[in-house]
N, CA, C and O atoms as a GROMACS GRO file, in nm:
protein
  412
    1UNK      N    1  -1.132  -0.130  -0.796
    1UNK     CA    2  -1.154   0.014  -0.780
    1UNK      C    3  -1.029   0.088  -0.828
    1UNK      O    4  -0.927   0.040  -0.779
    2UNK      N    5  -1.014   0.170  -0.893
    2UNK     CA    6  -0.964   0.234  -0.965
    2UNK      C    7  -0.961   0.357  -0.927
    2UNK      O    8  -1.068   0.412  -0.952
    3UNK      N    9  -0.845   0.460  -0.850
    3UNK     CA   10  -0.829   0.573  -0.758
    3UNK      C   11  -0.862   0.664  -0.914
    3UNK      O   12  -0.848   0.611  -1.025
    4UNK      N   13  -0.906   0.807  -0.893
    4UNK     CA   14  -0.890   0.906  -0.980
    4UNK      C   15  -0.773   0.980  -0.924
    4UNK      O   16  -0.700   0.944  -0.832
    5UNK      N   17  -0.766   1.110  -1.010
    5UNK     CA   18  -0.593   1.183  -0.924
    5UNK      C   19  -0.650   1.252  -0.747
    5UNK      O   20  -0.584   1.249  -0.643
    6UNK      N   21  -0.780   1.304  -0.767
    6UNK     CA   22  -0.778   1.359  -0.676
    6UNK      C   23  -0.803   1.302  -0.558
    6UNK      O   24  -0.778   1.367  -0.457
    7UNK      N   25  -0.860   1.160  -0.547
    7UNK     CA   26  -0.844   1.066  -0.432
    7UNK      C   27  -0.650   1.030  -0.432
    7UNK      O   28  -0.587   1.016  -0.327
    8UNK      N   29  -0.613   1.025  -0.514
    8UNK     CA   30  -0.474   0.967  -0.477
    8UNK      C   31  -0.399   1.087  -0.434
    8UNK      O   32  -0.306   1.087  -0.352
    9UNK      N   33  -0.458   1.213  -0.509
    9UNK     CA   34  -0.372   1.360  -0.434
    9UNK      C   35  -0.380   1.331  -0.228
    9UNK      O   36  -0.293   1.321  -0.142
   10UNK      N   37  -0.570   1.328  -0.228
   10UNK     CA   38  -0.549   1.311  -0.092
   10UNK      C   39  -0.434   1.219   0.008
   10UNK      O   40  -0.362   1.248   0.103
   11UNK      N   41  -0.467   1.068  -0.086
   11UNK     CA   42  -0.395   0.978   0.009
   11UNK      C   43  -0.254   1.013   0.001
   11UNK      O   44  -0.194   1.000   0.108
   12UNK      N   45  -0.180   1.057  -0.103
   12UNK     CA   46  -0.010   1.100  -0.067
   12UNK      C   47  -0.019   1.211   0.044
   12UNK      O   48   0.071   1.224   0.126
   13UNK      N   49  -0.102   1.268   0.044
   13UNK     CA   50  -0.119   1.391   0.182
   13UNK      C   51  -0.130   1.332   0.291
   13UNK      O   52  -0.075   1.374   0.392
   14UNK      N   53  -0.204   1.222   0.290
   14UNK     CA   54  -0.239   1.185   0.483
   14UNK      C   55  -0.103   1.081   0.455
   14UNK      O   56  -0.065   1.052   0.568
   15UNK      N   57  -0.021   1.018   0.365
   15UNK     CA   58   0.064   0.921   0.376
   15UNK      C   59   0.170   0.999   0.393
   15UNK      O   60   0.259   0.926   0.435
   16UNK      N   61   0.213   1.125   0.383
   16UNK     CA   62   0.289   1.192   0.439
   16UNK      C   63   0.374   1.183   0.551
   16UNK      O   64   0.496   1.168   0.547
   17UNK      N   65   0.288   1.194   0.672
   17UNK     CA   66   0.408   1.164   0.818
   17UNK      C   67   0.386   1.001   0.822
   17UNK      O   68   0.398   0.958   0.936
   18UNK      N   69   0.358   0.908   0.729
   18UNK     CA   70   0.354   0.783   0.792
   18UNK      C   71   0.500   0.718   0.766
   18UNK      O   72   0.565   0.752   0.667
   19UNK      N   73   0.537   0.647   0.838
   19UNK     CA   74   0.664   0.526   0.826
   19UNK      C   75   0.645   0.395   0.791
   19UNK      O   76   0.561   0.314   0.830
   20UNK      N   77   0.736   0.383   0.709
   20UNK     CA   78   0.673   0.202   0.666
   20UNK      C   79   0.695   0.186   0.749
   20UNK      O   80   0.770   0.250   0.822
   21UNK      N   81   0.609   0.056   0.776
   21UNK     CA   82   0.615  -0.063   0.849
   21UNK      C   83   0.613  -0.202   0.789
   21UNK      O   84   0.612  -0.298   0.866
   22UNK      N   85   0.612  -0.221   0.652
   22UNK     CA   86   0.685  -0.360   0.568
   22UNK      C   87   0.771  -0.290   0.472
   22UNK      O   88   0.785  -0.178   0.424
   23UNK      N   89   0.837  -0.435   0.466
   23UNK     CA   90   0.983  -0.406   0.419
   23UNK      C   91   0.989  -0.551   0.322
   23UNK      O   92   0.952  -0.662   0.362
   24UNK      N   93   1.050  -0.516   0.172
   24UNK     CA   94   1.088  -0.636   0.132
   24UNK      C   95   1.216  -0.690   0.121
   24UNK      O   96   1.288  -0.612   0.060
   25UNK      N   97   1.276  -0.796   0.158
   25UNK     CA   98   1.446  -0.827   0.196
   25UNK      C   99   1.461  -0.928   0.097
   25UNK      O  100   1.380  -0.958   0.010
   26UNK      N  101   1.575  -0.978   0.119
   26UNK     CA  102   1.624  -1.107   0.073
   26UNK      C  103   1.514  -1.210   0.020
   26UNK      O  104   1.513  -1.273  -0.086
   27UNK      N  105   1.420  -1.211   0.126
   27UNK     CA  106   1.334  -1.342   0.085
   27UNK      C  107   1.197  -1.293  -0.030
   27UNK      O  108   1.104  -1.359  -0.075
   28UNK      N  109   1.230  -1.171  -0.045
   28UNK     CA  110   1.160  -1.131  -0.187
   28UNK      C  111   0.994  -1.126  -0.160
   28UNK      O  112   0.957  -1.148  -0.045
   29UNK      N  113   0.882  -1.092  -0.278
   29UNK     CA  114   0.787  -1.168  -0.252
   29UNK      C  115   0.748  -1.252  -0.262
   29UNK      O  116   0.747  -1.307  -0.372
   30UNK      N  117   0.668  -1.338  -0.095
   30UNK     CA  118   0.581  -1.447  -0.104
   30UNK      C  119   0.438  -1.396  -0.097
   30UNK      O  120   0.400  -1.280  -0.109
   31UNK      N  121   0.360  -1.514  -0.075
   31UNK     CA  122   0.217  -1.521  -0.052
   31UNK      C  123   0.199  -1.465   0.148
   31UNK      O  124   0.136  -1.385   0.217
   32UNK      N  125   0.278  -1.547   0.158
   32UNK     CA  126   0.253  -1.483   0.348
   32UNK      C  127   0.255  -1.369   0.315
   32UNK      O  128   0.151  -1.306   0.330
   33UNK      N  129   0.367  -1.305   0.262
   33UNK     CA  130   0.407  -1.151   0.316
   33UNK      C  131   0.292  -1.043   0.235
   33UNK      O  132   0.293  -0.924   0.268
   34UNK      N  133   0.203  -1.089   0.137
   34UNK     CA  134   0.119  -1.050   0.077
   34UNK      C  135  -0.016  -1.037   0.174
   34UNK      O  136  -0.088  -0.940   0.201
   35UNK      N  137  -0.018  -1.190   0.220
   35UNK     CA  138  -0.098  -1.187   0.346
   35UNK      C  139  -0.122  -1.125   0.480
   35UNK      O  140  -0.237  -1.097   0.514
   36UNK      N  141  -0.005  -1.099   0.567
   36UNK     CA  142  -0.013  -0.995   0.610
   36UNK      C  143   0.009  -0.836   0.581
   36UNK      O  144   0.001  -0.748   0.668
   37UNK      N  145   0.036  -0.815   0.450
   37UNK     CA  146   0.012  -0.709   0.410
   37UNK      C  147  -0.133  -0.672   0.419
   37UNK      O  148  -0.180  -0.570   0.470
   38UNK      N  149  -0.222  -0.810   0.337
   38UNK     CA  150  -0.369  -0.766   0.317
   38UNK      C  151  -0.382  -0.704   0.483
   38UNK      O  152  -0.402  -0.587   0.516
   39UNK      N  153  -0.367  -0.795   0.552
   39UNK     CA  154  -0.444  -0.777   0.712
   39UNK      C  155  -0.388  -0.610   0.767
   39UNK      O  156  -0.452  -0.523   0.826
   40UNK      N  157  -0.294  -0.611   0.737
   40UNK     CA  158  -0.230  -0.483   0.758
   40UNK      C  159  -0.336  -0.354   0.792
   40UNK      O  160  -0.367  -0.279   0.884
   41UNK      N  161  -0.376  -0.391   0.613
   41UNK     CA  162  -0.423  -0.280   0.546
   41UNK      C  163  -0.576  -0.253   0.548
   41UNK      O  164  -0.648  -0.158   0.516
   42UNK      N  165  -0.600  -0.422   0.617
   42UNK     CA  166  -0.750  -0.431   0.668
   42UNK      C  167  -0.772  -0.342   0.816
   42UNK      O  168  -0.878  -0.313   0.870
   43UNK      N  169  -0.654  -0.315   0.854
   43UNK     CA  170  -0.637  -0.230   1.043
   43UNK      C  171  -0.651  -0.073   0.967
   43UNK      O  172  -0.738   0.007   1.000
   44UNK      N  173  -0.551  -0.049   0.863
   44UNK     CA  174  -0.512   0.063   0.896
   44UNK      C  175  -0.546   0.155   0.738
   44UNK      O  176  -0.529   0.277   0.738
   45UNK      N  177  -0.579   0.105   0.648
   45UNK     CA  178  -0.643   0.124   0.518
   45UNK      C  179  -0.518   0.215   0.411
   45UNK      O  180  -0.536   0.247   0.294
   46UNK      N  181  -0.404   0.239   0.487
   46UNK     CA  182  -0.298   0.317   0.426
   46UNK      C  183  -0.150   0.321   0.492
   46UNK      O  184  -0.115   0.387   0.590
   47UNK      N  185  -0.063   0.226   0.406
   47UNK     CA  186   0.057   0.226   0.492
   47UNK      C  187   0.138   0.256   0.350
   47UNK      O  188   0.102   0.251   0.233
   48UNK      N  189   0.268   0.289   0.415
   48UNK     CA  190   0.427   0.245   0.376
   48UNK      C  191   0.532   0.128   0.350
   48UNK      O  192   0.604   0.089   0.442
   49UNK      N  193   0.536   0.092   0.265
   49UNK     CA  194   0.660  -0.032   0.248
   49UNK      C  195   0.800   0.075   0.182
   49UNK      O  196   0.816   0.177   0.115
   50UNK      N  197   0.876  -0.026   0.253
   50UNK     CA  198   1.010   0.013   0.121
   50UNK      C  199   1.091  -0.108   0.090
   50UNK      O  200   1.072  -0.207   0.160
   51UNK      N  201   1.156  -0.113   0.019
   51UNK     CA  202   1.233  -0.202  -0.023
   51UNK      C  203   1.408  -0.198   0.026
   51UNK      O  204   1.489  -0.110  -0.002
   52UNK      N  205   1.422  -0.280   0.078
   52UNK     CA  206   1.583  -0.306   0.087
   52UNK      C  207   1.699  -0.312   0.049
   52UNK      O  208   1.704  -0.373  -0.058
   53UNK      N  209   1.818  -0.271   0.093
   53UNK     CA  210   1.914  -0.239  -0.010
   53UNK      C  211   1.941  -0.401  -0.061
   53UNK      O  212   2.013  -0.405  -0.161
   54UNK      N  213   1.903  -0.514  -0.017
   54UNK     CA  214   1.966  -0.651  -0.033
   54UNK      C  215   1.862  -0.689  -0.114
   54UNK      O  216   1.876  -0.800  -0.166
   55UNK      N  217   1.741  -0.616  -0.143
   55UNK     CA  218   1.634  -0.682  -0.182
   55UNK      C  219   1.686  -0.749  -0.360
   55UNK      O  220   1.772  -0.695  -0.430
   56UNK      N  221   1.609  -0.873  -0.397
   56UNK     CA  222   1.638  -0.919  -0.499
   56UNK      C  223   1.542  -0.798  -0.652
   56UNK      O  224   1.591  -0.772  -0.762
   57UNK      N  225   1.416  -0.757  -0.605
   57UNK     CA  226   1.298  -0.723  -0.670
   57UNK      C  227   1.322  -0.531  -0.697
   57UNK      O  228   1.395  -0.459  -0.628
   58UNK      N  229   1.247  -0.490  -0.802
   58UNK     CA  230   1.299  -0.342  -0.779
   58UNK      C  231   1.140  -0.321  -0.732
   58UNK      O  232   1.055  -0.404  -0.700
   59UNK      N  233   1.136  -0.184  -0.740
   59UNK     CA  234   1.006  -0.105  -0.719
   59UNK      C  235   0.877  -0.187  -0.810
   59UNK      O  236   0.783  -0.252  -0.763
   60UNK      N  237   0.909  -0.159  -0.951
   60UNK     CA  238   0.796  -0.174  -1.049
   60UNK      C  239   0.794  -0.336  -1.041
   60UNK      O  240   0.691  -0.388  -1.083
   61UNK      N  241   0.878  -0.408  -1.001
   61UNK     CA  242   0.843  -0.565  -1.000
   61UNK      C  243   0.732  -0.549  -0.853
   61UNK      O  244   0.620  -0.598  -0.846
   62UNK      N  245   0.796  -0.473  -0.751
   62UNK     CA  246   0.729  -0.488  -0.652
   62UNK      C  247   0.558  -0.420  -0.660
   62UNK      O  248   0.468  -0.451  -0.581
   63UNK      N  249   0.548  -0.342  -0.754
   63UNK     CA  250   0.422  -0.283  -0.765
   63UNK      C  251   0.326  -0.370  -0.836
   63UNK      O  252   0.208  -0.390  -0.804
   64UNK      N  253   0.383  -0.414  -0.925
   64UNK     CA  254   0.359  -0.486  -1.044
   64UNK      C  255   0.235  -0.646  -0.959
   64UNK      O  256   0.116  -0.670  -0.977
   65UNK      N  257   0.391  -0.750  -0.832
   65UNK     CA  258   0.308  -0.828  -0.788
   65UNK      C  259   0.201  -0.818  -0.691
   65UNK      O  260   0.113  -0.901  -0.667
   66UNK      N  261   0.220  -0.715  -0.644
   66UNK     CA  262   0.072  -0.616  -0.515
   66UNK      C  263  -0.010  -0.633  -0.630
   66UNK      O  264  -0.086  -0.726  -0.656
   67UNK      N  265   0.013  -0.539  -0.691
   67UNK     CA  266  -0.196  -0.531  -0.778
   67UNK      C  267  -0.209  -0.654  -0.864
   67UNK      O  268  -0.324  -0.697  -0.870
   68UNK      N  269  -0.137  -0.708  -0.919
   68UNK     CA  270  -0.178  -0.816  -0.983
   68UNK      C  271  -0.218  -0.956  -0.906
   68UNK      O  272  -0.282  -1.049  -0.955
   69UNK      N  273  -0.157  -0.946  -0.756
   69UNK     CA  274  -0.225  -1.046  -0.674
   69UNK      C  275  -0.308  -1.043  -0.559
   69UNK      O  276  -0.345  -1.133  -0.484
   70UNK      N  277  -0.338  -0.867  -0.561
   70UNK     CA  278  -0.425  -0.841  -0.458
   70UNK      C  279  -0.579  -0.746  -0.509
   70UNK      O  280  -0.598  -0.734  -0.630
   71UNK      N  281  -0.656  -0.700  -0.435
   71UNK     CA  282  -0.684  -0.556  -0.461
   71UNK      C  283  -0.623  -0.438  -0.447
   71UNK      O  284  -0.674  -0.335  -0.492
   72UNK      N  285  -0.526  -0.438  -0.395
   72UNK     CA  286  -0.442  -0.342  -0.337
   72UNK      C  287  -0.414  -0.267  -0.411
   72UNK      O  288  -0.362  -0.308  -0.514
   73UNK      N  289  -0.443  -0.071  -0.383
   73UNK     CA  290  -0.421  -0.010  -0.510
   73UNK      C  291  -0.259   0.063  -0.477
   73UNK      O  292  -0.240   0.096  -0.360
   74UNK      N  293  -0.137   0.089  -0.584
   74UNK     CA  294  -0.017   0.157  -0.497
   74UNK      C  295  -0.060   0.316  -0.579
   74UNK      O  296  -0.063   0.351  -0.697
   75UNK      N  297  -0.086   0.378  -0.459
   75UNK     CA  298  -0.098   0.495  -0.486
   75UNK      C  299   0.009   0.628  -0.532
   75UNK      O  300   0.004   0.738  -0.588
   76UNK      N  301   0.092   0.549  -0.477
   76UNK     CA  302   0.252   0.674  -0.482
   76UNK      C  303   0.367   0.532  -0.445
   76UNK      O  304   0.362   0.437  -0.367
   77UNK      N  305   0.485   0.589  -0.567
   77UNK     CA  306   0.641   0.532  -0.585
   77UNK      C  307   0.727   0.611  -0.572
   77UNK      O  308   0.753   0.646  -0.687
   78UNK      N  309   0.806   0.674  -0.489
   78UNK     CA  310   0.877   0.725  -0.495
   78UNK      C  311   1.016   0.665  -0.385
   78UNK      O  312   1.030   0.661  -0.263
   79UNK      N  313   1.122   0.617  -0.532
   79UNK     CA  314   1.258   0.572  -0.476
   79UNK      C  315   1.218   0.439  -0.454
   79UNK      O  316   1.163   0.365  -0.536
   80UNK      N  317   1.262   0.403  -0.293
   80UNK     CA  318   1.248   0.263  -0.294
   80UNK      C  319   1.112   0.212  -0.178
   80UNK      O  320   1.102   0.108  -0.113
   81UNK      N  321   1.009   0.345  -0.186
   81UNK     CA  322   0.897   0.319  -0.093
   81UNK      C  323   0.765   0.349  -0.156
   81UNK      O  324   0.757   0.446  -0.231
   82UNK      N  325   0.683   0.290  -0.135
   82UNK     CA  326   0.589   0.245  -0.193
   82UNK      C  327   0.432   0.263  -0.094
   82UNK      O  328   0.400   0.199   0.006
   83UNK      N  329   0.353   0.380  -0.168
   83UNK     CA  330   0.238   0.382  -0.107
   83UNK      C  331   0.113   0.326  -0.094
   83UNK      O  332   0.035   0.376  -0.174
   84UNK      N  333   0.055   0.225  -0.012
   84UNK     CA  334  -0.034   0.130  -0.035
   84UNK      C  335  -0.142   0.191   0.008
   84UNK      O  336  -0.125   0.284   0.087
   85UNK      N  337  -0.327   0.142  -0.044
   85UNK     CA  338  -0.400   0.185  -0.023
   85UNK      C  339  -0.502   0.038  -0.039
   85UNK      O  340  -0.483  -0.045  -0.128
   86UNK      N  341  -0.605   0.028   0.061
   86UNK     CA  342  -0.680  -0.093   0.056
   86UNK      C  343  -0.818  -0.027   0.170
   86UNK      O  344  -0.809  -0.008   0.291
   87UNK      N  345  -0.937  -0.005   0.083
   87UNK     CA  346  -1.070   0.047   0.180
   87UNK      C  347  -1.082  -0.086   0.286
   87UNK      O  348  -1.066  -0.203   0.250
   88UNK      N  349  -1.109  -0.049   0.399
   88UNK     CA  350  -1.113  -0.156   0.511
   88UNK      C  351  -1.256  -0.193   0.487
   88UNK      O  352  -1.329  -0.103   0.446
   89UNK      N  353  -1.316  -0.338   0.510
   89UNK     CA  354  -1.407  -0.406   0.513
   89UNK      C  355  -1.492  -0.363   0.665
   89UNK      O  356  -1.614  -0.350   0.678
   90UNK      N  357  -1.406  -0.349   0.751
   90UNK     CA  358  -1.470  -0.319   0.887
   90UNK      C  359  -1.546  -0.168   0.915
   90UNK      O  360  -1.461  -0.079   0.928
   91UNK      N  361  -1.643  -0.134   0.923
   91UNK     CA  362  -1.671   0.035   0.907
   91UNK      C  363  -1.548   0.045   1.057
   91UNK      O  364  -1.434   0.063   1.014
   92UNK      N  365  -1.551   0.040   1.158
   92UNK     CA  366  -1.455   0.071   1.279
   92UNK      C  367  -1.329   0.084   1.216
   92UNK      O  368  -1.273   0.176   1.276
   93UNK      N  369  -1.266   0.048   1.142
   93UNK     CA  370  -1.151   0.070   1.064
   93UNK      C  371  -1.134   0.191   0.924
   93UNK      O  372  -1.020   0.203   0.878
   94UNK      N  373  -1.223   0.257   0.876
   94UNK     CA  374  -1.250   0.347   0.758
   94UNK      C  375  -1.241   0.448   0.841
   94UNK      O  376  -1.326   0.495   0.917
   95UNK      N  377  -1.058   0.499   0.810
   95UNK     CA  378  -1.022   0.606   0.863
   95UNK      C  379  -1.026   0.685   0.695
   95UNK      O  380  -1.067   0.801   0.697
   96UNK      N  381  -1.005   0.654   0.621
   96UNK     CA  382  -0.986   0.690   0.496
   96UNK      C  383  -1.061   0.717   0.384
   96UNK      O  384  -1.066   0.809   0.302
   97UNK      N  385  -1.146   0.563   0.409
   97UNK     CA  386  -1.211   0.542   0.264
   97UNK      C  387  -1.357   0.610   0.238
   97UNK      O  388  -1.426   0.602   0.137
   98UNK      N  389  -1.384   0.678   0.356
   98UNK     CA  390  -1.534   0.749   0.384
   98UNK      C  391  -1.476   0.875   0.273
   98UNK      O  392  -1.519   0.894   0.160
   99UNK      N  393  -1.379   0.944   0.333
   99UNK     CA  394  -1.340   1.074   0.205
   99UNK      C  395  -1.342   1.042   0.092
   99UNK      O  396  -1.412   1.090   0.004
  100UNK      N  397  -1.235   0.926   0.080
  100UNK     CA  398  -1.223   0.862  -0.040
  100UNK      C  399  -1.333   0.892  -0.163
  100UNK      O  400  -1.334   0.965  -0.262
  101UNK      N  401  -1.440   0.779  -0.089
  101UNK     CA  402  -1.549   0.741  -0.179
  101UNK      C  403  -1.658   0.885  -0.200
  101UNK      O  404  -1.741   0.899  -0.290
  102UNK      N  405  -1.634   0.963  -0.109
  102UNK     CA  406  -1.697   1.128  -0.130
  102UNK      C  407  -1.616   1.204  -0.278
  102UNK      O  408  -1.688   1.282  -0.340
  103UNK      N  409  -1.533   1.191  -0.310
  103UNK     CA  410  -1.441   1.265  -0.375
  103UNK      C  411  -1.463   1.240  -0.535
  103UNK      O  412  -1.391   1.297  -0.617
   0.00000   0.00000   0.00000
């Protein structure tokens, strides 16, 4: 799935007051940390990462291995944080993707 601008206008708006809650460090990306990313994003359909000042990887490496090893779309880069977007499989979880897919 492939965001247009005006679904991704929305999601930088509701990603606004959010705080990451993953972080990439030293140990760079793996497959776990991909993994609970997916699950993450299966709860909450829109989070925050940023990257670390120790981190080995920059932004565009880090964007680069999300979509190329997930569905995961990054909606917004700005600096060293990174806006993720993934429609939840669970309807009880589609806080998001109901607008989304209207738009």
């Amino acid at each position: 799935m492939t965001l247009r601008g005006k679904q991704k206008r929305y999601l930088r708006a509701q990603a606004h007051s959010l705080k990451p809650i993953f972080s990439v460090g030293k140990n760079g990306l793996t497959e776990a940390w991909l993994n609970q990313l997916t699950g993450a994003l299966e709860k909450r359909e829109l989070i925050k990462i940023n990257l670390q000042q120790a981190a080995d990887v920059t932004t565009k490496e880090t964007q680069a291995f999300i979509e190329e090893n997930t569905p995961i779309e990054v909606v917004q880069s700005i600096g060293r944080v990174l806006v993720l977007y993934l429609p939840a499989s669970d309807e009880a979880n589609q806080r998001y993707s109901v607008t989304v897919n209207h738009m």
